[in-house]
N, C-alpha and C positions, 0 to 999 in steps of 0.2 A: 671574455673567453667563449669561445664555439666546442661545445660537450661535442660536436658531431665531429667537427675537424678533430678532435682529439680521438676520440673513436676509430675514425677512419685511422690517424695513424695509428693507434695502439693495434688495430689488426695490419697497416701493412706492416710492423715491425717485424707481426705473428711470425705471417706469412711467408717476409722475408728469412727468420731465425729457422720456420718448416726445410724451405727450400735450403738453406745452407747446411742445416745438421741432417737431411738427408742426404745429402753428397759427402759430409766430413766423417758423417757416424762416428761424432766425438764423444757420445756414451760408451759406445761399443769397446772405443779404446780407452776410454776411463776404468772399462769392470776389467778389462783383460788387463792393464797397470797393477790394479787394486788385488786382483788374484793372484799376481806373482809378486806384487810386496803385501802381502797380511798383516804381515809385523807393524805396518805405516799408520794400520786404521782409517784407510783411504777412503773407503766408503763409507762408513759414519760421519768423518768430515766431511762428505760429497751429500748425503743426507740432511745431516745439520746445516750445512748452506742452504741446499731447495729448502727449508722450510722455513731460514733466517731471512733467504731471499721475497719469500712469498707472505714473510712478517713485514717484510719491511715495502714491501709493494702493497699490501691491504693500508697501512698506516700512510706511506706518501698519500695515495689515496684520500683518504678521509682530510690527512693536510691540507692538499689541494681543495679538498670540496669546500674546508671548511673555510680558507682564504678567499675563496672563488665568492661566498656567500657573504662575507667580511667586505669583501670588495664589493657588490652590488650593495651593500648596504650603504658603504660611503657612498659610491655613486650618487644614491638617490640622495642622501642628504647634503651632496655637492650641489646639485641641480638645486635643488629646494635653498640652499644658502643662496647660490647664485644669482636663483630667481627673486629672493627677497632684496637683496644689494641691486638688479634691476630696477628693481620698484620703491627705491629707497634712493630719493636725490636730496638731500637735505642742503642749505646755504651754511655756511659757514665762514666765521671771521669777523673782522668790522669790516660794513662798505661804504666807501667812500661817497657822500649823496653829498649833493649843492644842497644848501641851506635856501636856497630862493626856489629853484625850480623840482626840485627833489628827482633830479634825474641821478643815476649812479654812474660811475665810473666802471669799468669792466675791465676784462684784463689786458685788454688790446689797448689799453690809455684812452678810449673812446667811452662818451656821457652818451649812454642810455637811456630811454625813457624806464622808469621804475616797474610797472607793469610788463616791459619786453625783456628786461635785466630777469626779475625774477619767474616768467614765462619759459625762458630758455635753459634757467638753473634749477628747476624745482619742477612739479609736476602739480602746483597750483594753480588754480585759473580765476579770474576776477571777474567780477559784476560788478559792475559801476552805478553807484547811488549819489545820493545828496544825505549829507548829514541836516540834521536839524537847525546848527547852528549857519553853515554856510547857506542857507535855505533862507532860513532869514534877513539873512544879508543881501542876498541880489533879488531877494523877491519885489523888493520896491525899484527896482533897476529895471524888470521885465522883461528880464531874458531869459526868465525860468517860468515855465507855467506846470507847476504837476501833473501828473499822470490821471489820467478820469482812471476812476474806478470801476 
């Protein structure tokens, strides 16, 4: 909500209700009704509304503000859920992996390499080592030499 667009209309409403009841002078014929029926209690009832009306325009009022304030407050904790469900890709389910080459299945029926499957569903990233136990193993083979220190 825009307090100033609101502003502006609440004074063109002014402005326009100035210019109309200057030309209708629909007071004028209110007090001249009310003085020739007395008996009606016309102007008391024309009193007690401006002030029912000006009760009840301070309170919309404060409704409004206090919605308005309600409202910005969700906003922000929209934005703030939002942004954590951005940041939030979690895997879920069972996946479908080959037993031999540990590539997965995806949803397009297409074998994935493991690392690109969960690269593209998650927001994890891999570094590639050598376990101890496989290290072992092709170390006598000689197609692994470690890393100088």
């Amino acid at each position: 909500m825009n307090v100033r667009r609101d502003m502006f209309v609440i004074l063109a409403i002014t402005f326009a209700a100035y210019f109309i009841f200057s030309r209708f002078d629909a007071l004028e014929r209110i007090v001249r009704f009310t003085s020739t029926h007395e008996s009606l209690e016309l102007d008391e009832l024309i009193s007690a509304s401006i002030v029912f009306s000006v009760c009840m325009a301070i309170a919309a009022f404060r409704w409004w503000r206090e919605m308005k304030l309600i409202n910005d407050q969700l906003s922000r904790k929209n934005r703030r859920i939002e942004k954590a469900m951005h940041e939030i890709r979690v895997l879920r389910g069972i996946l479908p992996t080959c037993s031999y080459c540990k590539k997965i299945k995806n949803e397009d029926g297409s074998w994935m390499q493991m690392e690109s499957y969960i690269d593209n569903h998650s927001e994890a990233q891999f570094s590639h080592g050598i376990c101890p136990d496989c290290y072992e193993k092709i170390k006598d083979m000689g197609e692994f030499s470690p890393p100088a220190d």
